[in-house]
C-alpha positions as CSV (number, residue, x, y, z in Angstrom):
1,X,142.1,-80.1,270.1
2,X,143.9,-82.6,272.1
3,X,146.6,-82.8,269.8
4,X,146.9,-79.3,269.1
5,X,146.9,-78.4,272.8
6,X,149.7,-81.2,273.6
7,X,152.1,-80.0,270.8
8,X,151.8,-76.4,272.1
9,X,152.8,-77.6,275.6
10,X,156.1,-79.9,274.3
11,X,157.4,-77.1,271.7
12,X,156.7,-74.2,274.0
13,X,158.1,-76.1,277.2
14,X,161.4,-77.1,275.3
15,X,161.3,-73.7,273.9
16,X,160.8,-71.4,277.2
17,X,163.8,-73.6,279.1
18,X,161.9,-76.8,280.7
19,X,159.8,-77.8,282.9
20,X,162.1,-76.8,286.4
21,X,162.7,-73.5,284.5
22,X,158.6,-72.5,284.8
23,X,157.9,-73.9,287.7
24,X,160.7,-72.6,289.7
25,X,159.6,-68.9,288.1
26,X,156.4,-69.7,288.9
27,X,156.6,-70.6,292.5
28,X,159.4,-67.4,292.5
29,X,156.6,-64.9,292.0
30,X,154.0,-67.0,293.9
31,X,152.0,-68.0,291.3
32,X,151.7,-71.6,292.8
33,X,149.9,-70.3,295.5
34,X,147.0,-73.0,295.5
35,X,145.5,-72.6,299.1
36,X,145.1,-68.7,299.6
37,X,142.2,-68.7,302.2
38,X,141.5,-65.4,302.1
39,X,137.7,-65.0,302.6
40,X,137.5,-61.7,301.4
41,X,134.4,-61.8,298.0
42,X,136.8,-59.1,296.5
43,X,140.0,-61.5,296.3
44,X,139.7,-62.6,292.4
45,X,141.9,-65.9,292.6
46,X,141.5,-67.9,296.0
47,X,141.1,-71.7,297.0
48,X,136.9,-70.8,297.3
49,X,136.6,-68.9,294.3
50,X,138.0,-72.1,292.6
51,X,136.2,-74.8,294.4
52,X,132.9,-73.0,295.8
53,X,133.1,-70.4,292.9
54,X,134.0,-72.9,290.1
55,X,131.1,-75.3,291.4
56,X,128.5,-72.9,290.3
57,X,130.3,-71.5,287.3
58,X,130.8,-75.1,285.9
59,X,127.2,-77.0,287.0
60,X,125.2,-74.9,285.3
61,X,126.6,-75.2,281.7
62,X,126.3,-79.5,282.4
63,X,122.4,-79.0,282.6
64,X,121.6,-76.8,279.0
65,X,119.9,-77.6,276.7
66,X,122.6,-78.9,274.2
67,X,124.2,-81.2,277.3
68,X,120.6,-82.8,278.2
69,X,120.2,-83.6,274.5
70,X,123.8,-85.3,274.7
71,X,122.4,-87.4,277.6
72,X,119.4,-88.5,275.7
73,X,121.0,-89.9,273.2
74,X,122.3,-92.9,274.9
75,X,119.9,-95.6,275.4
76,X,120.0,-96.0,279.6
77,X,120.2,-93.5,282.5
78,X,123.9,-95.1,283.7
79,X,125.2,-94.5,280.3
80,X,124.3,-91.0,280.4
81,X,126.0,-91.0,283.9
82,X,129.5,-92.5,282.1
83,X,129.2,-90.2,279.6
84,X,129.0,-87.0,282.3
85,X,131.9,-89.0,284.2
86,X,134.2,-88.8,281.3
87,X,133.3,-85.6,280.3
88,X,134.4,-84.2,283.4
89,X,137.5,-86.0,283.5
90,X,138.5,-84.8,280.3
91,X,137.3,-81.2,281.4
92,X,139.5,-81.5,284.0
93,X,142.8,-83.0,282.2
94,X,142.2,-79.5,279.4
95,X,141.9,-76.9,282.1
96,X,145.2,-79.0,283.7
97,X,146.7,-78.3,280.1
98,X,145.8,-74.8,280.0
99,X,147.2,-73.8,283.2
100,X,150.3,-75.3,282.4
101,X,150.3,-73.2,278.7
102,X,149.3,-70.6,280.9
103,X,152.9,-70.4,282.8
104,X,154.7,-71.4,279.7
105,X,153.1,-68.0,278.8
106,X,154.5,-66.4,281.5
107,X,157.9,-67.6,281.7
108,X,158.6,-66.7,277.9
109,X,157.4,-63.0,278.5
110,X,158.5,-63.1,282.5
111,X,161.6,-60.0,281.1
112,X,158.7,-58.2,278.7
113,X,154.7,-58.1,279.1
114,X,153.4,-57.2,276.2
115,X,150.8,-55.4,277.6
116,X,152.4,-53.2,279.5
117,X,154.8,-52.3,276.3
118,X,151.5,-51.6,274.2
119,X,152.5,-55.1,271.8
120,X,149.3,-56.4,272.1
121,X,145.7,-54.2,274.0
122,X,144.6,-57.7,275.8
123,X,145.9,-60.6,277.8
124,X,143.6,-62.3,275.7
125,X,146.1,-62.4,272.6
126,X,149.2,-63.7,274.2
127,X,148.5,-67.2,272.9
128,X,148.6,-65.6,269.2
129,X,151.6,-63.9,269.7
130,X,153.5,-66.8,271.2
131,X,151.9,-69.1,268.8
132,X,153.5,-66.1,265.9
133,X,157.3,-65.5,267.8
134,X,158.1,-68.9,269.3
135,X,155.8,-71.3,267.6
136,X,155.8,-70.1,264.2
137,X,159.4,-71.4,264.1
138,X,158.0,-74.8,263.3
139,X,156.3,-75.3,260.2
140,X,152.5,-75.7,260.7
141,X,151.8,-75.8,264.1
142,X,150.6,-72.6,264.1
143,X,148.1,-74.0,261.8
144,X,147.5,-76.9,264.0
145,X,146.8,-74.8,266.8
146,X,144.3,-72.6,264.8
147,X,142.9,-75.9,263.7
148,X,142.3,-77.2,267.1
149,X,141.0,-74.2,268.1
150,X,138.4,-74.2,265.4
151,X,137.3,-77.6,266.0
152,X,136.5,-77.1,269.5
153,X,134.6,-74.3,269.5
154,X,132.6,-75.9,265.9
155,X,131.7,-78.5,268.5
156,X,130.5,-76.7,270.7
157,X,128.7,-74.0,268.5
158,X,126.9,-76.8,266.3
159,X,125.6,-78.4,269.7
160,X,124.4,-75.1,270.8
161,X,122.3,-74.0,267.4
162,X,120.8,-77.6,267.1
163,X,119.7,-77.0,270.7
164,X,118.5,-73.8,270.1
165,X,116.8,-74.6,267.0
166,X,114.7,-77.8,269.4
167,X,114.0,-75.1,272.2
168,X,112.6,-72.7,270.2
169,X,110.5,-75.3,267.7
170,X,109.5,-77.2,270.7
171,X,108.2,-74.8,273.1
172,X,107.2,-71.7,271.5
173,X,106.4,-72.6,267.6
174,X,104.4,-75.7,268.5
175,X,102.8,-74.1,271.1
176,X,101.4,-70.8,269.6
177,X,100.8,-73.4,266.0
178,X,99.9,-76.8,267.2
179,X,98.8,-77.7,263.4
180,X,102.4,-77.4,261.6
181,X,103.1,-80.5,259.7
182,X,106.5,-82.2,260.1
183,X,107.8,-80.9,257.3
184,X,106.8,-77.6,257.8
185,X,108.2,-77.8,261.4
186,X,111.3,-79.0,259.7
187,X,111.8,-76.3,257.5
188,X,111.1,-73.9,260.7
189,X,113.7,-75.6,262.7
190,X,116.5,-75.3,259.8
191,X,115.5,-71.8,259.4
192,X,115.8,-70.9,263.2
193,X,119.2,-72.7,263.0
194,X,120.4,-70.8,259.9
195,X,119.3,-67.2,261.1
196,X,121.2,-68.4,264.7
197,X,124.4,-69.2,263.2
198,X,124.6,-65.9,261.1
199,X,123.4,-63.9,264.3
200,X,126.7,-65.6,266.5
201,X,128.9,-64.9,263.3
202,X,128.0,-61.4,263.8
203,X,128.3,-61.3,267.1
204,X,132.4,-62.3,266.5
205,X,132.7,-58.5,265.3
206,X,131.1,-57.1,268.6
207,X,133.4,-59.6,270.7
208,X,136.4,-58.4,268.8
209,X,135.8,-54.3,269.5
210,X,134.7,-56.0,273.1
211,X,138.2,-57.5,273.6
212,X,139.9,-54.0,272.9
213,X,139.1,-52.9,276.2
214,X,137.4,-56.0,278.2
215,X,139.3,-59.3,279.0
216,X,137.2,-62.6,277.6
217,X,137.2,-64.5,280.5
218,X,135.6,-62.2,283.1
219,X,133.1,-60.7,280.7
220,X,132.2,-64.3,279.6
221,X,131.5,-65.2,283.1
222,X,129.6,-62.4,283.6
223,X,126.9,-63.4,280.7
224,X,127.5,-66.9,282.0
225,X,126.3,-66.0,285.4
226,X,123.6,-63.2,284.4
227,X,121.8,-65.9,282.3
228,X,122.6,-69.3,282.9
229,X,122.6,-69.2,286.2
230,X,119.5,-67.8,287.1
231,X,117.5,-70.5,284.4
232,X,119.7,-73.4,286.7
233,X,118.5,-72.0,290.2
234,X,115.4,-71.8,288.5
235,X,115.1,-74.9,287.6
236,X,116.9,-76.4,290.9
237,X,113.7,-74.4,293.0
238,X,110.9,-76.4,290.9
239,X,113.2,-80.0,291.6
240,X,113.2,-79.2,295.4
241,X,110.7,-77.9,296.3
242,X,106.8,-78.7,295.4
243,X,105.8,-75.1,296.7
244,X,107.5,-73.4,294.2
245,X,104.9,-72.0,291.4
246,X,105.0,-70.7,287.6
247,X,104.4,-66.9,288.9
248,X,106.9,-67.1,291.9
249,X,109.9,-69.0,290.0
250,X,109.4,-66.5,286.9
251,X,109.8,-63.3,289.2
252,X,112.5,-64.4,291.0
253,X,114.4,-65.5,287.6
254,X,113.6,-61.9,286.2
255,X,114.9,-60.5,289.4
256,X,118.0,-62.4,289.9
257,X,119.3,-61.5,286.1
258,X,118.8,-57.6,286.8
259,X,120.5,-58.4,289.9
260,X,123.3,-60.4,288.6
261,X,123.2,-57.7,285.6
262,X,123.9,-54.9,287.7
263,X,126.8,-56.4,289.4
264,X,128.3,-57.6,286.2
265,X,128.2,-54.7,284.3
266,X,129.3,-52.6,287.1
267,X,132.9,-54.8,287.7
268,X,133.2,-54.2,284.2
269,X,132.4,-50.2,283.8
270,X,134.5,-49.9,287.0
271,X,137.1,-51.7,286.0
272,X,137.5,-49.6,282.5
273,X,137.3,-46.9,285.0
274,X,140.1,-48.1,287.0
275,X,138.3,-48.0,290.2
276,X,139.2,-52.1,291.1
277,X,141.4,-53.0,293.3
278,X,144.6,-53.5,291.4
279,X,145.3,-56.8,291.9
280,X,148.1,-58.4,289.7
281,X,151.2,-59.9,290.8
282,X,154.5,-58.4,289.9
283,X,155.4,-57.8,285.7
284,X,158.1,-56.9,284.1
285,X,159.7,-54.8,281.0
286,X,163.0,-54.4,281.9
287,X,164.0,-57.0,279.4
288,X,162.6,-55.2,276.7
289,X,164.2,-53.3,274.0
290,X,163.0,-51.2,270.8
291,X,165.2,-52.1,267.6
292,X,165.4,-49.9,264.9
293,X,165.3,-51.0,260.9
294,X,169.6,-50.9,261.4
295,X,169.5,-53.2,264.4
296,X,170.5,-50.8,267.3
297,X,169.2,-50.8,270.3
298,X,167.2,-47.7,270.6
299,X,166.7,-47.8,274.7
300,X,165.6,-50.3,277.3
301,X,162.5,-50.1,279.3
302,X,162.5,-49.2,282.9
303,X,160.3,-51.9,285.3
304,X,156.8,-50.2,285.3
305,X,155.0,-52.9,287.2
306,X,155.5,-53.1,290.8
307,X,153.9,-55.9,292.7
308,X,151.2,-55.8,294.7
309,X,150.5,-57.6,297.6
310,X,146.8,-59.6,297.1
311,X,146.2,-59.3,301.1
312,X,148.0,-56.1,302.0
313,X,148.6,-53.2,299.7
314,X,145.1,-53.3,297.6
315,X,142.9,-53.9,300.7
316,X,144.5,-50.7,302.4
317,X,144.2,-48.7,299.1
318,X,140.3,-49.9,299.0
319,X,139.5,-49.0,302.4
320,X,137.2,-46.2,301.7
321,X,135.7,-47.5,299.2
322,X,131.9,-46.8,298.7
323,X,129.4,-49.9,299.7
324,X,128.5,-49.9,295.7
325,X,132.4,-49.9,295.1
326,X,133.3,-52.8,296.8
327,X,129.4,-54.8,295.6
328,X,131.1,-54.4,292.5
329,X,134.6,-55.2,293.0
330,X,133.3,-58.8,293.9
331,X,135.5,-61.0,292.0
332,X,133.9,-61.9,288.5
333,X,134.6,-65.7,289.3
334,X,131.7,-65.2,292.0
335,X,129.3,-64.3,289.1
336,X,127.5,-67.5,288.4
337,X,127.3,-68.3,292.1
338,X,125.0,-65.3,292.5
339,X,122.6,-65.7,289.6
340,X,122.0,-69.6,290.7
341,X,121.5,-68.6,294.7
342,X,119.5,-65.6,293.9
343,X,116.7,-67.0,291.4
344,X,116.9,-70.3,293.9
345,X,116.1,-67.8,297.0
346,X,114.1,-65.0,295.4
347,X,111.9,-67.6,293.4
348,X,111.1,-69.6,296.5
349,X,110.1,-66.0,298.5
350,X,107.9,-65.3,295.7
351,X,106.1,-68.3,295.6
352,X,105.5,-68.8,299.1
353,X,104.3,-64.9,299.2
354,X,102.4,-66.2,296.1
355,X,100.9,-69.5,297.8
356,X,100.0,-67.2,301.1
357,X,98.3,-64.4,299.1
358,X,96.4,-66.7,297.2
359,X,95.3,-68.9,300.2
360,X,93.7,-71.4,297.8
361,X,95.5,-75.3,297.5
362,X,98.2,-75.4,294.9
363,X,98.0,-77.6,292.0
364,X,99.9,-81.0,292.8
365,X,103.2,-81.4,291.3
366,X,103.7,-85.0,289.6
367,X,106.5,-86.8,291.6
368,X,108.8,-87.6,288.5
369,X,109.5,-84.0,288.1
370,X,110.6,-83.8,291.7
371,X,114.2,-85.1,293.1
372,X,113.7,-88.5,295.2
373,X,115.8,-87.5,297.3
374,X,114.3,-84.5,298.3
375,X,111.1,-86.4,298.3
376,X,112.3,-88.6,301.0
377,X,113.5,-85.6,303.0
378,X,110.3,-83.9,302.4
379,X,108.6,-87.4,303.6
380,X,110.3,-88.0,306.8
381,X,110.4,-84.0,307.5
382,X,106.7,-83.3,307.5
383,X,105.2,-87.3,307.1
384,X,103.8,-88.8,304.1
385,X,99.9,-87.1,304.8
386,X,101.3,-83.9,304.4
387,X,103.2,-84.1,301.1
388,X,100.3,-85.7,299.4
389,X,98.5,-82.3,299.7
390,X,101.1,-81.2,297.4
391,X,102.9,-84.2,295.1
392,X,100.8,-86.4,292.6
393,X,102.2,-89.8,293.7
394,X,99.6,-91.7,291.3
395,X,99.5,-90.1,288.2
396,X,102.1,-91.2,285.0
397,X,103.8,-88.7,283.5
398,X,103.5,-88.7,279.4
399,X,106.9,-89.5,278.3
400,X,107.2,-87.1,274.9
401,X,105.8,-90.3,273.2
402,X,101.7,-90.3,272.9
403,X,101.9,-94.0,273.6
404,X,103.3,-94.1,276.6
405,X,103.5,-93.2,279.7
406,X,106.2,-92.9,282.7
407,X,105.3,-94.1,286.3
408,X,108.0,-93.0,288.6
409,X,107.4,-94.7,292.0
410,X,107.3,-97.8,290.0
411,X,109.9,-96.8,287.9
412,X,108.0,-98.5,284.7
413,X,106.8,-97.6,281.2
414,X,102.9,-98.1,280.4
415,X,102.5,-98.6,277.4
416,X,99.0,-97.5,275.7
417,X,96.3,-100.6,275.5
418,X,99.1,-103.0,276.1
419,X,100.2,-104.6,279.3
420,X,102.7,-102.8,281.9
421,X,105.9,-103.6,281.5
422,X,108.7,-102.5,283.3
């Protein structure tokens, strides 16, 4: 993907005019802009929705399922750490990449967006079609681009189905049929994968009639928020805070995915609608022409684009909008911030309301499945008496392996009819 990704960026650079050719354009129509501080939710691109917004659209997809199991299987706790810390790094140098293919983009269609002009339905496909007018000049790096795309996304789909196939084995079939052999387990778990990787092929043909009308990024982020982000501030709640129950966490989960549903689905219908503030800087199509099969120019397209203003023009345009109107024109990028705070919040409301109601002494939570640091808060907060109403400080915690067990305060492994041993 690498490669693929750094031979795009050379050939289309060279291509497009160089590098002081795209930046200059770029800064030109102020798409440079990195610190635009405007606090307004509705502003889609700004310095918070990248660094606040980003935070929470990136942290939760570092704690699935599929990225745990990539922790686990390195043999020490800092090792999993390096792993994360070169992850990220390499995160950050593709997104770096991207960008920069992003205003390649850009300046090779600056004269003629192919949008506007009806050449392609969706921003979405301008890759393609670069990778088909400018690219395809070379002999098979339109393949290698297809082939790095593939590979990155088989990655990433063969993680997600083996994790899938664990989750579901692990807590549901074993669960509801505690006598399944291993082999018959095994055959489950294959058959869960198989039946998930048809289910996501066919899920490419709904995507597809999806992209017609609906860009990929913001409708990805949507489902990104609306689900993973709840099941992170869900699981955040239960590592802060020894309060939090099963009843409370699961209403507040439920409730923050209609919530973060309704305020997905609405930028989208209103946005097909064309009730969003417009907010696009300035295109162009006066460098367009029709040929006809003689070569002639047939006519020229007039500019059809004008720019808006981010801060100004859209803002006064929006003015009246309805309260609803504006909950939805939130910028999408905001998405995953919502479902994580909401199912945090909500979950720990429900469970306090829960633990009141009930007025009978919660069951203690084992301190390994708590954050230290929060349990030192916690300690020097309300003292040391108080949280042992509420935190198991002497009970090991099984470890997955019958034989053992895990004593956090002493960080050590006990080990069944054997000695301690750290």
């Amino acid at each position: 993907m690498m490669v693929s990704l750094s031979a795009i960026i050379v050939v289309g650079t060279w291509e497009v005019g160089g590098i002081p050719y795209i930046w200059n354009l770029a800064t030109k129509t102020d798409r440079t802009n990195l610190f635009i501080m405007d606090t307004d939710f509705r502003s889609r691109y700004t310095f918070w929705t990248s660094i606040v917004g980003g935070f929470f659209t990136w942290l939760p997809t570092f704690t699935t399922q599929s990225q745990i199991q990539r922790y686990n299987a390195v043999p020490t706790l800092r090792e999993s750490r390096l792993t994360l810390f070169f992850n990220t790094c390499g995160m950050i140098l593709i997104m770096l990449l991207c960008s920069w293919i992003g205003l390649i983009l850009f300046a090779n269609y600056y004269n003629c967006d192919p949008v506007t002009t009806k050449t392609i339905t969706s921003s979405d496909q301008l890759l393609p079609l670069f990778a088909i007018e400018v690219l395809g000049r070379y002999p098979g790096l339109p393949g290698l681009l297809l082939a790095g795309l593939t590979c990155g996304s088989l990655s990433t789909v063969s993680s997600t189905l083996n994790s899938t196939a664990a989750i579901i084995t692990e807590d549901f079939v074993k669960y509801y049929k505690p006598d399944l052999s291993e082999k018959q387990l095994l055959i489950i778990s294959k058959t869960i994968s198989i039946t998930s990787g048809i289910v996501s092929f066919a899920l490419v043909f709904v995507i597809a009639e999806i992209n017609k009308t609906v860009n990929i990024s913001p409708f990805s982020t949507m489902l990104h928020g609306t689900l993973l982000g709840p099941i992170f501030g869900a699981f955040c709640l239960g590592m802060f805070f020894p309060i939090s129950n099963e009843l409370g966490t699961f209403l507040g989960l439920i409730s923050s995915i209609f919530l973060t549903a309704f305020t997905g689905l609405g930028n989208i219908f209103a946005g097909l609608a064309g009730k969003l503030p417009d907010q696009r800087l300035s295109l162009r199509t006066d460098g367009c022409t029709l040929v006809n099969q003689t070569g002639e120019n047939i006519y020229e397209f007039e500019k059809t684009l004008t720019a808006f203003s981010r801060f100004s023009d859209w803002k006064q345009m929006h003015q009246q909008d309805s309260f609803l109107l504006k909950i939805w024109s939130i910028s999408y990028v905001w998405q995953p911030a919502v479902g994580v705070l909401s199912s945090f919040i909500l979950g720990l409301a429900f469970s306090s309301i829960i633990a009141i109601i009930q007025n009978t002494p919660l069951p203690k939570v084992n301190e390994c499945l708590l954050s230290p640091h929060f349990l030192k808060f916690w300690k020097m907060l309300f003292g040391q008496k108080y949280l042992n109403k509420m935190v198991d400080f002497t009970s090991p915690l099984y470890t997955g392996n019958s034989a053992e067990k895990f004593k956090c305060s002493k960080n050590e492994i006990i080990k069944k009819n054997e000695s301690t041993t750290s």
